[in-house]
Each structure stands twice: as C-alpha cells, then as structure tokens.
C-alpha positions as CSV (number, residue, x, y, z in Angstrom):
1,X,-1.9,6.8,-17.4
2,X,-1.0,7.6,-13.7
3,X,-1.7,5.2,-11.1
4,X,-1.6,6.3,-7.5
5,X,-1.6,2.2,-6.0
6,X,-0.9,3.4,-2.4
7,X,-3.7,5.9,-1.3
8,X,-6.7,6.4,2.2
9,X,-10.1,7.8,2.1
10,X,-12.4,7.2,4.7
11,X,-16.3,7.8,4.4
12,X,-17.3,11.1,4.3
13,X,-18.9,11.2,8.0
14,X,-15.6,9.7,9.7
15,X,-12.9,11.4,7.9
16,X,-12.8,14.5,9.7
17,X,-12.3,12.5,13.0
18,X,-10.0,10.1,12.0
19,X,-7.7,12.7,9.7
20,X,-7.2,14.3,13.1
21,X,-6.2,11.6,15.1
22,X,-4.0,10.1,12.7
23,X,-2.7,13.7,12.3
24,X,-1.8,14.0,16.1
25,X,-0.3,11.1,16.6
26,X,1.8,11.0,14.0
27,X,2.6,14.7,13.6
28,X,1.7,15.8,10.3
29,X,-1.0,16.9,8.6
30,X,-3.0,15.7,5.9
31,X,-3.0,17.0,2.1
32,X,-6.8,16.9,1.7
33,X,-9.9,15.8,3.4
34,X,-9.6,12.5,3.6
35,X,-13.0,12.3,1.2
36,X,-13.3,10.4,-1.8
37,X,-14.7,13.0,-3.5
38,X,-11.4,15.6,-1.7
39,X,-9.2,12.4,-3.4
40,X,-10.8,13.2,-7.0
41,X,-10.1,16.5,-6.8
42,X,-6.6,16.2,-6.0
43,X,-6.1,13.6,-8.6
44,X,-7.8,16.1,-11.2
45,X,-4.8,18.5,-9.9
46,X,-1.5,16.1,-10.6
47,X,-3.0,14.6,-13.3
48,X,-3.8,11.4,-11.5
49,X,-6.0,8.8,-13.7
50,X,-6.8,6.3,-11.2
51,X,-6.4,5.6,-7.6
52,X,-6.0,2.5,-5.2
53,X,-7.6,2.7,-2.0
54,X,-5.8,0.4,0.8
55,X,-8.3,0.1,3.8
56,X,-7.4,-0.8,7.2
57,X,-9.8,-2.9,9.5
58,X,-8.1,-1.8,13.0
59,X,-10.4,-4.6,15.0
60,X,-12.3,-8.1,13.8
61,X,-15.8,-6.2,13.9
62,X,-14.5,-3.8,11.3
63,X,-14.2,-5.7,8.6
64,X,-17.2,-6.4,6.9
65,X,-18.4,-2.4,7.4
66,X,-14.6,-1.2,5.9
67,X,-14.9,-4.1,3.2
68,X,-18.9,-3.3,2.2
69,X,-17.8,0.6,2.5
70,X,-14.4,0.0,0.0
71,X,-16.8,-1.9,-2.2
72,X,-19.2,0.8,-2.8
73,X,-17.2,3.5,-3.9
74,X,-15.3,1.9,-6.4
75,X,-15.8,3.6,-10.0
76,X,-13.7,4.1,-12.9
77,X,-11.1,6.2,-11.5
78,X,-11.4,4.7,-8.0
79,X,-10.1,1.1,-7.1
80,X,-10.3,-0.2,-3.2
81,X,-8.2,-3.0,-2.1
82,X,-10.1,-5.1,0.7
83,X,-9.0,-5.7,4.2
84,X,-9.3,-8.3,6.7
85,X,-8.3,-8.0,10.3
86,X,-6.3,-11.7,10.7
87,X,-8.9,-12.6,13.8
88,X,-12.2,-11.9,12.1
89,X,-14.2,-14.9,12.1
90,X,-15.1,-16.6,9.2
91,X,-13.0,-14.6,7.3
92,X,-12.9,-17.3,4.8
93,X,-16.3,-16.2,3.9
94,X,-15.5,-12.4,4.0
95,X,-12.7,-13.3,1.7
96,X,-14.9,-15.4,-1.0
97,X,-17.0,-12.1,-1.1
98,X,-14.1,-9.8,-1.5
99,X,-13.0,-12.0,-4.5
100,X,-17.0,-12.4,-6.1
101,X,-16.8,-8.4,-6.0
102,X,-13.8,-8.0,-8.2
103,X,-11.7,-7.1,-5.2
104,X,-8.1,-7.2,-6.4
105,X,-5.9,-7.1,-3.1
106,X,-5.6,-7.3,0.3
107,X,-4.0,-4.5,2.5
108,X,-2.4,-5.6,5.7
109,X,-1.2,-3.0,8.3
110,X,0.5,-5.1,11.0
111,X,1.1,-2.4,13.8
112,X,-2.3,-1.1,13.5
113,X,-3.8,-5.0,13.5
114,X,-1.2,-5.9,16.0
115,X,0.4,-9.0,14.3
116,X,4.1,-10.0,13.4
117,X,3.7,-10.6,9.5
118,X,5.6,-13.4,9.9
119,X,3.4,-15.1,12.5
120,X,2.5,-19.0,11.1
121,X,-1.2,-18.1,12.7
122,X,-1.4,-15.6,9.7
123,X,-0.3,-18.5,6.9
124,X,-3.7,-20.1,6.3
125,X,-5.0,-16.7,5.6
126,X,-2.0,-16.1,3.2
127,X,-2.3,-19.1,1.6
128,X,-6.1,-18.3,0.7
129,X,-5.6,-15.0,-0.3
130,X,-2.3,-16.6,-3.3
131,X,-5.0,-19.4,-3.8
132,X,-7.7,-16.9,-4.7
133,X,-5.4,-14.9,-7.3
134,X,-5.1,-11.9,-5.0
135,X,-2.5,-10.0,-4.3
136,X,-1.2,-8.4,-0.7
137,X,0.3,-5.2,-0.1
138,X,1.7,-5.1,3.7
139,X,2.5,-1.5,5.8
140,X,6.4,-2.2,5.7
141,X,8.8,-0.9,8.0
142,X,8.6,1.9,10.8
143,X,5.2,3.6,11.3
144,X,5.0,7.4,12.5
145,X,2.8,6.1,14.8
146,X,4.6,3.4,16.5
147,X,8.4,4.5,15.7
148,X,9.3,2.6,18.3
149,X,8.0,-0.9,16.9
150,X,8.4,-2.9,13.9
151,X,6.0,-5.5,12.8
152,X,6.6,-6.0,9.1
153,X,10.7,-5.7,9.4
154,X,12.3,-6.9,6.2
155,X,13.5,-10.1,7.8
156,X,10.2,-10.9,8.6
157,X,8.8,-10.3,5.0
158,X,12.2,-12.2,3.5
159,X,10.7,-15.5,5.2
160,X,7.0,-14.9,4.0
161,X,8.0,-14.4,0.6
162,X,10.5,-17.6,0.6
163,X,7.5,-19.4,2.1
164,X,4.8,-18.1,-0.7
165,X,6.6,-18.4,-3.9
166,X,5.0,-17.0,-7.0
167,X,2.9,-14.9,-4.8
168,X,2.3,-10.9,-5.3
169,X,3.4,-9.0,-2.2
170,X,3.6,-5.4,-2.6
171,X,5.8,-4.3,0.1
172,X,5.0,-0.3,0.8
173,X,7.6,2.6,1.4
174,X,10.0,1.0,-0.8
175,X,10.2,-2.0,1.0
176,X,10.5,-0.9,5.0
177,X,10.8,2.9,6.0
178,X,13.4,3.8,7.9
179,X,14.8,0.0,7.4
180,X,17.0,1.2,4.5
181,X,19.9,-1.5,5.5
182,X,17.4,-4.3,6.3
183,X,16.0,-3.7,2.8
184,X,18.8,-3.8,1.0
185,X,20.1,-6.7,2.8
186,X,17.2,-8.9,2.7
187,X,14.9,-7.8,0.0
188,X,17.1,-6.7,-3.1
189,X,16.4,-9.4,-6.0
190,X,13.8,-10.6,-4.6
191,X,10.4,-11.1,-6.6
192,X,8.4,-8.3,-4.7
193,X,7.4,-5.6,-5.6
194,X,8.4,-1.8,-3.6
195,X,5.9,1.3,-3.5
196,X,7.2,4.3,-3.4
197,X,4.8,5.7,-1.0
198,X,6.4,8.5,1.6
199,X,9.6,7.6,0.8
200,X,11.6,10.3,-1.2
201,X,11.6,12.6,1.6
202,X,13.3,10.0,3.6
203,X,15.5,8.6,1.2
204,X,16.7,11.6,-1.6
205,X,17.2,10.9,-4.9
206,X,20.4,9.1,-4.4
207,X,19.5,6.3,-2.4
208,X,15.8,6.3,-3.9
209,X,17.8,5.3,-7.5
210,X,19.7,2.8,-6.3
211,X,16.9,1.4,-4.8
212,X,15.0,1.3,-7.7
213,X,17.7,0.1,-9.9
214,X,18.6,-2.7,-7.3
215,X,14.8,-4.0,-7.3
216,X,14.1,-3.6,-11.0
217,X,12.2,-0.4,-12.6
218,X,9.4,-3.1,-13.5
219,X,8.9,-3.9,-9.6
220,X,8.6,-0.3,-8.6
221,X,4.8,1.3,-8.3
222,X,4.1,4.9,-7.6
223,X,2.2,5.5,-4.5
224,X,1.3,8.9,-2.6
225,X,0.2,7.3,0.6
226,X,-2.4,10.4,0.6
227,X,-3.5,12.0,2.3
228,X,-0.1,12.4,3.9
229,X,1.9,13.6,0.8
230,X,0.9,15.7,-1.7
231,X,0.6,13.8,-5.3
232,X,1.9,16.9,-7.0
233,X,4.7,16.7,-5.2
234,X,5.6,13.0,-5.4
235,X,5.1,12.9,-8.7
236,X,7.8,15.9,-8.9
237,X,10.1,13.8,-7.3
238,X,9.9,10.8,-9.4
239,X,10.8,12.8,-12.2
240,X,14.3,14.4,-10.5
241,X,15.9,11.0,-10.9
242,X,17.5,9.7,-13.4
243,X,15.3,7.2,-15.4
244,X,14.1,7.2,-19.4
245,X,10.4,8.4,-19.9
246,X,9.8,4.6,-20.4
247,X,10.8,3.9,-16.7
248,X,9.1,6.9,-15.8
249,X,6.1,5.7,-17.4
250,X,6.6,1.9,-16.0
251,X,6.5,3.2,-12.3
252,X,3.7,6.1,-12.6
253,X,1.4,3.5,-14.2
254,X,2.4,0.5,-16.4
255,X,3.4,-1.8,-13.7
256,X,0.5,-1.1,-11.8
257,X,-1.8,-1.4,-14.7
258,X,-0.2,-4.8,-15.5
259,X,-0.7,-5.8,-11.7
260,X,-4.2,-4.6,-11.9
261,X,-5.5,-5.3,-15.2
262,X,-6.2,-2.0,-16.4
C-alpha cells in the first residue's frame, strides 16, 4: 500500500481560484486541479492507495467551514487532517469535534497562520491536541511564498519537541526546506518524524539518503505535497536511492499506516 500523508485539495468551487494564487505567488504551477475528485485520478495514475489531506485555516473564521469541509469528503481512499487557526475561539470545542469525527491530526502552517511555532501562546493548544491522542504535522522550514521568513525553523521545532515528549510531530519537507544545516544540527535523533514532501528536488539523492539514514527509515513518510509535485514523479525518486524494498515499502506506506491505523 502507498500512502501519500502530505497532500491539498480544496472544494471544487474554490480550487480554481486559489490554485492560481498560490501558483503566482509562489511560481509554479500545479499538477492537477486541485479537486478531490482531480486527486483520485492522479492517485489511480501512480498507483496511490490512499491520501492525507492537510488543510489550512488561513484566518480564525475559517476554521469550522475548512474543518466541516475536510470532514465531509473523507472516504476510503481519502483521509483529511483537521486544522485550527491558533486564535479561533473556542477552539477547545472545535477540537473535541475534530476528535468525535475520527479526525487523526492537526496541520499547522505557521507563515500562512502567522505564528512562531515556538510561541508559549500556542502550548495550551499543543498540549490539548497530545492530550487528545492526535498527532501534528507543522509546514517546516522556508515557504515559496514567504522565502524571506521562517516561522517553523528547526530551532524552534527542537524546543517544542523537548517540551512535548512522547508527542507525534510530523515535521514536513524532511524536516525544514532549504534549512538543510539547521536540520541536521538540531533535529537528527530526535523522535520526529520527516515527510518527504517537495524535497528531492532540493536535496538529490545524496543528501536525501543521508537524511533518511540519519533520522531512521521508520521515521520517514512519503508525501507529494500535491498539487505542486507530480506523485509519479516522487515516487520515481524514492526508488533512485539506495534502500531494500522493505525500506521502500516502510516509507511509501507502512509507517504511515502504523501512524494512521490503517
């Protein structure tokens, strides 16, 4: 089974706007739709089984729409993360719903909900979230569309993991894109878990191995961050470096399975 843990759909009457504003600001173009439905088909293509959603609530009054929205297309093949922006109100309610509707994660994008992810205003939320048996996955590192900020810098995540012991933190883009150094001084060893999501091209197969190595094959998840990358592709790429089909198999879908339940 392959497991795509790091994917975006939007419904089917904003995705053409918001594929093109993310598209011009960050200066690439999108693999597919941005549709559930375009996701399916693209999965049916690479041989994708299922697929993680990670919704972003960009302001408070998002929320509960973006949760309600996540909830209702998950199926079979489809899984959605929830999200909360960290100043929606009552939150603690929106989170108790999350959990009663088999919600699994959290997805936190701190430069698009403009907060440090190391901020103590953001640890009651944290500490919830553990509490509740969910797990987080944070944006890490650079984002093409801030490249000049950096709001989830592995320093930052070192001190939030140290602080939530035991706690499962997905860190995307292998830990912090385009904070290669930072990740391999900080986050090595440490019990998080990396995506792999739009990373290879950034990285190449040398670095992306010793990565991988470094962290632990059974803390690496595949991840396609579609629409931006082409699942074909990434899954191409996995298999250029040099792991058994067992670690192959671990990172396309047996961690995430493990992680997930499935």
């Amino acid at each position: 089974m392959i497991v795509d843990l790091h994917a975006h759909c939007f419904p089917d009457q904003l995705a053409p706007r918001a594929l093109s504003i993310l598209a011009e600001r960050a200066g690439t173009e999108p693999y597919f739709n941005g549709t559930v439905s375009g996701l399916k088909t693209v999965m049916d293509e690479a041989g994708i089984d299922r697929a993680v959603l990670q919704p972003i609530a960009t302001k408070p009054g998002q929320t509960v729409g973006v949760n309600r929205w996540a909830i209702s297309v998950q199926e079979e093949r489809i899984i959605s993360f929830g999200t909360i922006h960290p100043e929606t109100q009552g939150w603690q309610d929106e989170l108790k719903g999350l959990v009663g509707a088999g919600i699994k994660g959290i997805k936190f994008h701190p430069n698009y909900q403009d907060f440090m992810v190391d901020d103590p205003k953001l640890f009651p939320l944290y500490e919830a979230i553990f509490t509740a048996g969910l797990m987080v996955l944070f944006h890490s590192g650079v984002d093409l569309w801030y490249p000049d900020t950096n709001q989830c810098h592995p320093r930052q995540l070192k001190k939030v993991l140290t602080l939530f012991p035991g706690a499962t933190i997905i860190a995307a883009h292998m830990g912090g894109f385009r904070c290669w150094e930072a990740v391999e001084e900080n986050l090595l060893g440490t019990d998080l878990y990396f995506d792999t999501a739009y990373s290879f091209g950034e990285l190449g197969v040398e670095r992306m191995e010793k990565l991988i190595r470094a962290q632990g094959v059974e803390k690496i998840l595949f991840g396609t961050d579609s629409p931006w990358s082409s699942p074909q592709a990434e899954i191409a790429n996995l298999k250029t470096l040099k792991l058994t089909a067992e670690e192959q198999q671990m990172i396309l879908g047996g961690n995430a399975r493990r992680l997930l339940n499935i």
